[in-house]
C-alpha positions as CSV (number, residue, x, y, z in Angstrom):
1,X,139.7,52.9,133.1
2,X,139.9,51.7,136.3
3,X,140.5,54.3,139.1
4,X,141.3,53.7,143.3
5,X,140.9,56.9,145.1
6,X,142.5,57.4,148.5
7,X,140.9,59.7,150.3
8,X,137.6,61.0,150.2
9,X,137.9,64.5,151.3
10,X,137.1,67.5,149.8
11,X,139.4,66.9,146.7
12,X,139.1,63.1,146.4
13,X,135.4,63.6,146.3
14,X,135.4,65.9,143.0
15,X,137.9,64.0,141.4
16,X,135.6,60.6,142.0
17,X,133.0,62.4,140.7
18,X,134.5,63.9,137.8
19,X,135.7,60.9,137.0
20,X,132.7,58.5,137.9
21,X,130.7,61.0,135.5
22,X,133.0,59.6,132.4
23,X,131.7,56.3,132.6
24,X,134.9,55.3,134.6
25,X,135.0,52.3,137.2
26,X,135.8,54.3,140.7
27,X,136.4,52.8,144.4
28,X,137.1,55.0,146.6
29,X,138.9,54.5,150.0
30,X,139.2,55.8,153.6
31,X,138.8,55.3,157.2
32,X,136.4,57.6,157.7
33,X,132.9,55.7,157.4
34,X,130.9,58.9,156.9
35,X,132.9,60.0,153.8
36,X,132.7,56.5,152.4
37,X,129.1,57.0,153.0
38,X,128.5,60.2,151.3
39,X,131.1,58.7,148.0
40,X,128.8,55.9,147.6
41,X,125.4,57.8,147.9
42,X,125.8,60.5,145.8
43,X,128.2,58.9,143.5
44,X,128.7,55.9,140.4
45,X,131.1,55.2,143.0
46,X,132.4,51.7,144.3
47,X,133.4,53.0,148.5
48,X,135.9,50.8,150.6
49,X,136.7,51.9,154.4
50,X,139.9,51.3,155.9
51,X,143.4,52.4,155.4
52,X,144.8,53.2,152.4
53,X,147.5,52.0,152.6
54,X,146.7,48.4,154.1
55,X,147.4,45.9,151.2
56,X,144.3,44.2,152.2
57,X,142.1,47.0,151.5
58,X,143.6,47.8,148.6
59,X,143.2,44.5,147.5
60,X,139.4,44.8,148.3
61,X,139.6,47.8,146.5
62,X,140.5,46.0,143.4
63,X,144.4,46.9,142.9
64,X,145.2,44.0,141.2
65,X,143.9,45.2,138.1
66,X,143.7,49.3,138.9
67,X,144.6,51.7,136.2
68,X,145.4,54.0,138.3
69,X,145.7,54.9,142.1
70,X,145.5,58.8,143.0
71,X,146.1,58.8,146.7
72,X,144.8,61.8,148.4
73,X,144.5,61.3,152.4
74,X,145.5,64.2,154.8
75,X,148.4,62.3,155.9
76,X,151.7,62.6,153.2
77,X,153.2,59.9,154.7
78,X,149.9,57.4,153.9
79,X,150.1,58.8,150.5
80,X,153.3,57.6,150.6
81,X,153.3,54.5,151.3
82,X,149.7,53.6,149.7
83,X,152.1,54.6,146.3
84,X,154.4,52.3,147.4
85,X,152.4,49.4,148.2
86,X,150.1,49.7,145.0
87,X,153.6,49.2,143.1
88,X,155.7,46.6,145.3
89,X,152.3,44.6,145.5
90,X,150.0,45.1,143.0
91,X,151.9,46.8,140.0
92,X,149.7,49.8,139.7
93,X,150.8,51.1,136.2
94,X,150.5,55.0,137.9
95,X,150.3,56.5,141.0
96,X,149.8,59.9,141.9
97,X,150.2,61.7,145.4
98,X,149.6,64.8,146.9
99,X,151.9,65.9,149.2
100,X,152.3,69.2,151.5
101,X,155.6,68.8,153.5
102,X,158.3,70.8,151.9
103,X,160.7,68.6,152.8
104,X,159.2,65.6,151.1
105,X,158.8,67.8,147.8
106,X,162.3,69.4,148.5
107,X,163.5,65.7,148.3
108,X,161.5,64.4,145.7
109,X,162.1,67.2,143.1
110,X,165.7,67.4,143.8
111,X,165.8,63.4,142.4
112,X,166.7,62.5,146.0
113,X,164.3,59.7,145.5
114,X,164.7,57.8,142.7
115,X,161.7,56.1,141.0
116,X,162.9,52.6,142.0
117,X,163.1,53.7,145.5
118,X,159.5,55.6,145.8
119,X,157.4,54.8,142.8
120,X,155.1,58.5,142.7
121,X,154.8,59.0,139.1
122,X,153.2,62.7,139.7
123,X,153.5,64.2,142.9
124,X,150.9,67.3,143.5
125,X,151.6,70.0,146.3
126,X,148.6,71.9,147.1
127,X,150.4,74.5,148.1
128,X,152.6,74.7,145.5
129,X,149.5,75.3,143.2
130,X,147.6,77.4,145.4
131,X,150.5,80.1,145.3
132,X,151.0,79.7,141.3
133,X,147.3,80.0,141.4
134,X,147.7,83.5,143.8
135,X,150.4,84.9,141.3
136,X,148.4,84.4,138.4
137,X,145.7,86.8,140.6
138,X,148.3,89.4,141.0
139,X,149.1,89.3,137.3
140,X,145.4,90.1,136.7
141,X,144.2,91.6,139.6
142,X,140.9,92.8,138.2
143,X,139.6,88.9,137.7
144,X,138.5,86.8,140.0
145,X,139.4,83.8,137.9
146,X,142.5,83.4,136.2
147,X,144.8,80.2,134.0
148,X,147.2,80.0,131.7
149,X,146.7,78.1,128.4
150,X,148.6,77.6,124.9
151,X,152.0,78.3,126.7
152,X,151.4,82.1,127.9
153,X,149.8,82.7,124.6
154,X,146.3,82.9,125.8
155,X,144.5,83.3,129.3
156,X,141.2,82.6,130.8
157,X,139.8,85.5,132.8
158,X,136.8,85.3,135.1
159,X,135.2,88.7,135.6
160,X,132.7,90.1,137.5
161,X,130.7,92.7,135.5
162,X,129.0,95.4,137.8
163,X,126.7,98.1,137.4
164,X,129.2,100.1,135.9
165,X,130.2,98.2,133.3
166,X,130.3,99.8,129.3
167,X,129.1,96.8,128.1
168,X,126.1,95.6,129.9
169,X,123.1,95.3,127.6
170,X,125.3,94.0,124.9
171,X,125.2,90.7,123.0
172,X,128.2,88.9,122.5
173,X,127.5,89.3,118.4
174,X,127.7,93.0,119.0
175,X,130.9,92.9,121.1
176,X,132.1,91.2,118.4
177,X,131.3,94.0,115.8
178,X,132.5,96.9,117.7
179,X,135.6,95.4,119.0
180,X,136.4,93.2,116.1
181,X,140.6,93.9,116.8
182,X,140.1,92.1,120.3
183,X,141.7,88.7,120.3
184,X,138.9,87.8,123.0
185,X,136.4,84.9,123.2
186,X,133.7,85.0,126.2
187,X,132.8,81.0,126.5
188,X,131.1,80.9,129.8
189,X,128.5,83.2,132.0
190,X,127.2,82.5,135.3
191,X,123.8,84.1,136.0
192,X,121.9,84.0,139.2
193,X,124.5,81.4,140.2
194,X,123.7,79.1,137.0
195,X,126.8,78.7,134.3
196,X,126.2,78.4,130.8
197,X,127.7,78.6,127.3
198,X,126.7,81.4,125.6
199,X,125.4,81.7,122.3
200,X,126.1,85.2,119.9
201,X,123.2,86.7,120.6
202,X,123.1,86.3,124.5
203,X,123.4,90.0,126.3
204,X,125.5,90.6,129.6
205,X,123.9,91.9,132.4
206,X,125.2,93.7,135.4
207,X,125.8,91.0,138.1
208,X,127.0,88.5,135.8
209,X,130.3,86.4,136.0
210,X,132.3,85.5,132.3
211,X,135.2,83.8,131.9
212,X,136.2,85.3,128.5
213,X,139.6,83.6,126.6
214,X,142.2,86.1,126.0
215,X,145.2,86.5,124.0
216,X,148.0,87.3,126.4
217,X,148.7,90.8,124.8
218,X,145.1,91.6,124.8
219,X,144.7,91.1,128.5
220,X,144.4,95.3,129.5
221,X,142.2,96.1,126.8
222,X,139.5,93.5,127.8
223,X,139.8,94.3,130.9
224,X,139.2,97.6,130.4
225,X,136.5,96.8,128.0
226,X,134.5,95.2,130.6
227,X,134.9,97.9,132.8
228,X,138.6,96.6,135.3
229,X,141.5,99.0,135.3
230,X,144.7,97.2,134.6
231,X,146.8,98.1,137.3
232,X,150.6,97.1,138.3
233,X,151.0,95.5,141.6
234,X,154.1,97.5,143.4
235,X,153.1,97.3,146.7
236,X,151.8,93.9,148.3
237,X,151.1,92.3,151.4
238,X,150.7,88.9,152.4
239,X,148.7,87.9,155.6
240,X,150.4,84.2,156.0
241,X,153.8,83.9,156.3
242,X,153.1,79.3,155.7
243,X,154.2,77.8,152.5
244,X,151.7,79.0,150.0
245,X,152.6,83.0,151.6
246,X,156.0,82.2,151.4
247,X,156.3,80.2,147.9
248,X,154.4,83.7,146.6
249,X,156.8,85.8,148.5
250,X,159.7,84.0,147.1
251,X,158.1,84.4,143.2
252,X,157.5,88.2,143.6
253,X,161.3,88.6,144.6
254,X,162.4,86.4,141.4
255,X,160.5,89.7,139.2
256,X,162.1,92.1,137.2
257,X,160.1,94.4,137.9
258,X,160.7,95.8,141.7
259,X,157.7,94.3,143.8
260,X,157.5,96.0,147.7
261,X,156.3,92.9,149.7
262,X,155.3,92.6,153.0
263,X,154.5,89.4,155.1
264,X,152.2,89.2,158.3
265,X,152.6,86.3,160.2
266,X,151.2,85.1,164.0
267,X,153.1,82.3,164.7
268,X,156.3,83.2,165.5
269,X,158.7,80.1,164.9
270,X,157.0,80.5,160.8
271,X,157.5,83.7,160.7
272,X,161.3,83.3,162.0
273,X,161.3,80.6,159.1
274,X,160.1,83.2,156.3
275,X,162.6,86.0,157.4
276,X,165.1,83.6,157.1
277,X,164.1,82.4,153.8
278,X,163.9,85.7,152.1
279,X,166.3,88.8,151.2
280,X,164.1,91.5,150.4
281,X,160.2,91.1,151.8
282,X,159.6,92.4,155.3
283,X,158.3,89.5,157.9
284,X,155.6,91.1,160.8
285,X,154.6,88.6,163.3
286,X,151.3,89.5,164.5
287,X,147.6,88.6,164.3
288,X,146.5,89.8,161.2
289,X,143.5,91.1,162.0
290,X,144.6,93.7,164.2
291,X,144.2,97.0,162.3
292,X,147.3,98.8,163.8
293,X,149.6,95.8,162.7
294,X,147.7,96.2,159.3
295,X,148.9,100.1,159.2
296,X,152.3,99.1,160.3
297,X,152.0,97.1,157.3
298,X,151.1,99.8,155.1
299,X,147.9,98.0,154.0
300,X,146.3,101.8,153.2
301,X,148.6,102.1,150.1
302,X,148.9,98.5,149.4
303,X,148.1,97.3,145.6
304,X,147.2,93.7,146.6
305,X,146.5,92.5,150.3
306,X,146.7,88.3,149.8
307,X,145.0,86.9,152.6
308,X,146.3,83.1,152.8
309,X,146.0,82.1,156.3
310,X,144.8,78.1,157.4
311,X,141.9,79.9,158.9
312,X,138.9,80.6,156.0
313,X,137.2,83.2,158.8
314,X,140.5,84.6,159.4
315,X,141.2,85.3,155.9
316,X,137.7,87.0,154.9
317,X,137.8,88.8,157.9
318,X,141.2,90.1,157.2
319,X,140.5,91.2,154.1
320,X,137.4,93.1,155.1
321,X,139.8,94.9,157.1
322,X,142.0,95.7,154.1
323,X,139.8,97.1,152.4
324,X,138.1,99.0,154.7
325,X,141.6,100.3,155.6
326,X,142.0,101.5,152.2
327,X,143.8,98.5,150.2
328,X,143.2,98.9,146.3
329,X,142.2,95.0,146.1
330,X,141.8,92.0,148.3
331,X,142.5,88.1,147.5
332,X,141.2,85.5,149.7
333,X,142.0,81.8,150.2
334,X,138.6,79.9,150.5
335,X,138.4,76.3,151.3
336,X,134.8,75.7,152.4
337,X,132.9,76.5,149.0
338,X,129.8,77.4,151.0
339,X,131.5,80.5,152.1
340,X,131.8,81.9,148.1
341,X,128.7,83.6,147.3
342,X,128.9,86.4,150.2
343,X,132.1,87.2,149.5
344,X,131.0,89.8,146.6
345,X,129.0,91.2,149.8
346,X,131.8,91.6,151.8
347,X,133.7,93.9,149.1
348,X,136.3,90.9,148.4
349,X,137.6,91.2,144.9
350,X,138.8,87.9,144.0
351,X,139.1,84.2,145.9
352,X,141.5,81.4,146.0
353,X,139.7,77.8,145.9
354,X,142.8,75.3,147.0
355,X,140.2,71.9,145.9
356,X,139.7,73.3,142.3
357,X,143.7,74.0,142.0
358,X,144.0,71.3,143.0
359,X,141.9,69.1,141.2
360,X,142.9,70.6,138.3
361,X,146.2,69.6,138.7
362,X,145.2,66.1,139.1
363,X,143.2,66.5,135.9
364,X,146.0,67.7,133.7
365,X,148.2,64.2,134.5
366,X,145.0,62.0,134.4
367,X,144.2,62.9,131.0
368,X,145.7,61.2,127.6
369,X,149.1,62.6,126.6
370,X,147.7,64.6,123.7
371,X,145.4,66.7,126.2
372,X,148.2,69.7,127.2
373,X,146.0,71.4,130.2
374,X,143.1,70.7,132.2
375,X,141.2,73.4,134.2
376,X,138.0,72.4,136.1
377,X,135.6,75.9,136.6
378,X,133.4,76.8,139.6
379,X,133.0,73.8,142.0
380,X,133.8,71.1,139.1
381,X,130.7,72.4,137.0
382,X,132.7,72.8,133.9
383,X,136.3,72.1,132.5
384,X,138.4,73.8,130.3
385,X,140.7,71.4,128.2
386,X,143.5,71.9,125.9
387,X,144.6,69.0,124.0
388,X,146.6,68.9,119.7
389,X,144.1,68.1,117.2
390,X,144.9,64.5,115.6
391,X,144.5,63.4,111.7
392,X,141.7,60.8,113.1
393,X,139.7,63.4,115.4
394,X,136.5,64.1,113.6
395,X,137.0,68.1,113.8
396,X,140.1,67.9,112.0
397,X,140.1,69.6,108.7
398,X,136.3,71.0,109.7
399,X,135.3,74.9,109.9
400,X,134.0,75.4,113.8
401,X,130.4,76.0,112.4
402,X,130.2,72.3,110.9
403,X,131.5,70.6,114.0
404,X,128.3,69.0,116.6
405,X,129.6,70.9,119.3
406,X,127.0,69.9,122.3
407,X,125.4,73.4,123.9
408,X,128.0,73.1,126.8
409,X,130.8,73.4,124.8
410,X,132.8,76.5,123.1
411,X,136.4,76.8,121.5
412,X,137.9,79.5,123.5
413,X,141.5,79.7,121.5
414,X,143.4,78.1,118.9
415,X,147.0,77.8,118.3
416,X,148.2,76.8,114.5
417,X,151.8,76.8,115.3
418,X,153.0,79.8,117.1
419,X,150.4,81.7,115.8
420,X,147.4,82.9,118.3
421,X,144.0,82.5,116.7
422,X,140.7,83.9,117.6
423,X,138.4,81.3,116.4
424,X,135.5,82.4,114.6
425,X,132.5,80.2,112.9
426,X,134.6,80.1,109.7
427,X,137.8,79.0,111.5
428,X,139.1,75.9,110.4
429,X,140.5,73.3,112.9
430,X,143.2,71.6,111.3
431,X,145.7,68.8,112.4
432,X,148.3,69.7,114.8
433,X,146.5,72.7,115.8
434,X,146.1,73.4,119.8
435,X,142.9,74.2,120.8
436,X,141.3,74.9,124.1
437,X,138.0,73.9,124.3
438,X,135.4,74.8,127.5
439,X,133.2,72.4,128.5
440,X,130.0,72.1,131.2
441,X,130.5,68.6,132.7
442,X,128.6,66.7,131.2
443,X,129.4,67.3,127.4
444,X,133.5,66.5,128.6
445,X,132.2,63.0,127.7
446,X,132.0,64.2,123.9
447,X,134.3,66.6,124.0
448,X,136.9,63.6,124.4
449,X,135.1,61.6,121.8
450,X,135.5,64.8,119.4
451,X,139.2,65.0,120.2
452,X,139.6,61.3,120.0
453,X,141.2,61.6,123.6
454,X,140.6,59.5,126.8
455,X,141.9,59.6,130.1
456,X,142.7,56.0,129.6
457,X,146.5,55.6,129.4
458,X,146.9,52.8,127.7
């Protein structure tokens, strides 16, 4: 397939080379000659500089015959228009945009723009996913990793496993044998900041990272398996009253059950805009690193403390503070992926990464339509995909333990009709079924050719 990417930013760049790693022709654009640059020379990667959404660069780009165009500047309005052009001009078959403005989204989901008028066949809002991807924190709060698959069925926890754990030493076979009830698969371990698939007889040590497949009613009992109390969040506080702080805000006032939520934010006009915008969540405006706003805020007795500034420092800092102060958890917005491994240092219990929502999102329309979910792990070093089984995919009708799986790759939860299975070595995958599959990188390749999936559209 042939792919333009707009923007080579933090997010255009994985995508290019998620996508450049699957044998796909990639060009990406922008206008800054540095980034172009850095595409071309670490990347499979075709790199044109200039606006995006010039005709004339997109023709250089190779629209005429694109597959695809994902545009993915900072700027909405180039995204825009570079959707526009690539359909008025060149007939791009799909076009996908990331957009931030509310007002744009407000419009566009609302039908205010018809498809004839502004041709976006998938709009992405990074802060729409960044505060889907904060609420799915809260409902977990122990993991530092958390998605949705099979329709709420199942989930995929990451979790840190400390010295305290009651399972370290153990091998997956074993945990297996003494907890044979649990309707929980671990699939991945990272281990002195190397991720792997496990195999059965691989033990867990104190310092390692899992992200362990879970059936959605099972979720407590792993949890407290591997050593996480499953606690309610009642009380929570939100240091950044912009749209992701808000959109979460907004979500924990929807619940049933009665959430006490607090916003802190310094600029006053958004924080006039929050108060406004909500009935029951109290707005602060302060700087939220100032420790006697933070007691104002009751951050001492608070459950959660969600730290999601525009300010990375800001955000670690804050939540430093938090806990310090006596908050039962802290959750941190991250952009700059450098700044991940200390955060375990600085007592932070779980992190944010907007590029990885993000390109997630753009993976889950990219892919085929028989591929339901796509989730991409770490900083793009693994994906987990969730796609139906079809009559001509070369697992169907095969027992797990007769399928050449590559070493990267491990079914994490199947779903035969509405019924959750743990898949074993004697499970067998059948036609129909949905299964959810984890995969390093560079066995996705396979993975696809095992599911007789592409990305390609057509």
């Amino acid at each position: 397939m042939k792919v333009i990417i707009c923007g080579a930013g933090q997010v255009g760049w994985q995508i290019a080379r998620q996508l450049s790693g699957e044998r796909n022709d990639v060009t990406v654009v922008d206008n800054n000659p540095a980034l172009v640059r850095r595409a071309t020379d670490t990347l499979d990667v075709q790199g044109i500089e200039g606006h995006a959404s010039y005709p004339d660069i997109l023709e250089k780009a190779g629209a005429r015959d694109a597959d695809m165009i994902i545009a993915a500047t900072y700027s909405d309005e180039v995204n825009m228009v570079t959707c526009q052009v690539a359909h008025s001009v060149f007939a791009v078959p799909r076009k996908i945009a990331r957009l931030r403005a509310q007002s744009y989204l407000t419009a566009i989901y609302s039908d205010l723009y018809r498809r004839d008028h502004m041709p976006i066949d998938v709009v992405i809002s990074p802060e729409k996913e960044v505060a889907e991807a904060a609420l799915r924190r809260l409902a977990a709060p122990a993991a530092f990793d958390t998605q949705v698959f099979l329709a709420g069925r199942a989930h995929l926890l990451g979790i840190a496993l400390e010295a305290d754990c009651p399972v370290l030493n153990a091998s997956l076979r074993e945990l297996t044998e003494l907890f044979s009830t649990l309707r929980a698969t671990v699939v991945g371990v990272r281990r002195d900041g190397k991720l792997f698939a496990p195999e059965p007889g691989d033990q867990l040590f104190a310092g390692d990272a899992v992200y362990v497949f879970v059936n959605s009613d099972d979720i407590a009992r792993t949890l407290e398996i591997f050593g996480k109390p499953h606690s309610k969040q009642e009380r929570v506080v939100i240091l950044g009253g912009g749209n992701v702080g808000l959109g979460v805000a907004r979500a924990l006032e929807t619940r049933t059950e009665r959430v006490r939520a607090k916003i802190i934010e310094k600029d006053r006009r958004i924080a006039e805009r929050a108060a406004d915008s909500l009935e029951r969540t109290i707005v602060l405006n302060g700087d939220a690193l100032d420790p006697e706003l933070l007691s104002e805020a009751g951050v001492s007795r608070a459950d959660a403390v969600l730290c999601v500034t525009d300010d990375d420092k800001v955000n670690m800092l804050a939540a430093v503070r938090a806990k310090q102060a006596g908050a039962a958890m802290a959750i941190c917005l991250v952009n700059d992926p450098s700044l991940v491994p200390i955060l375990s240092a600085l007592d932070i219990d779980a992190y944010i990464n907007p590029r990885a929502t993000t390109v997630s999102s753009i993976l889950r329309h990219i892919r085929h339509g028989r591929v339901r979910n796509v989730y991409s792990v770490g900083d793009g070093e693994a994906e987990v995909i969730e796609a139906q089984v079809l009559s001509t995919s070369p697992i169907s009708g095969k027992r797990i333990r007769d399928i050449d799986f590559p070493e990267g790759v491990l079914v994490g939860a199947i779903a035969k009709g509405d019924v959750y299975v743990k898949p074993t070595g004697e499970t067998r995958i059948d036609e129909g079924d949905v299964i959810s599959i984890f995969s390093l990188t560079a066995d996705v390749p396979e993975v696809e050719r095992l599911l007789q999936v592409s990305i390609d559209f057509f």
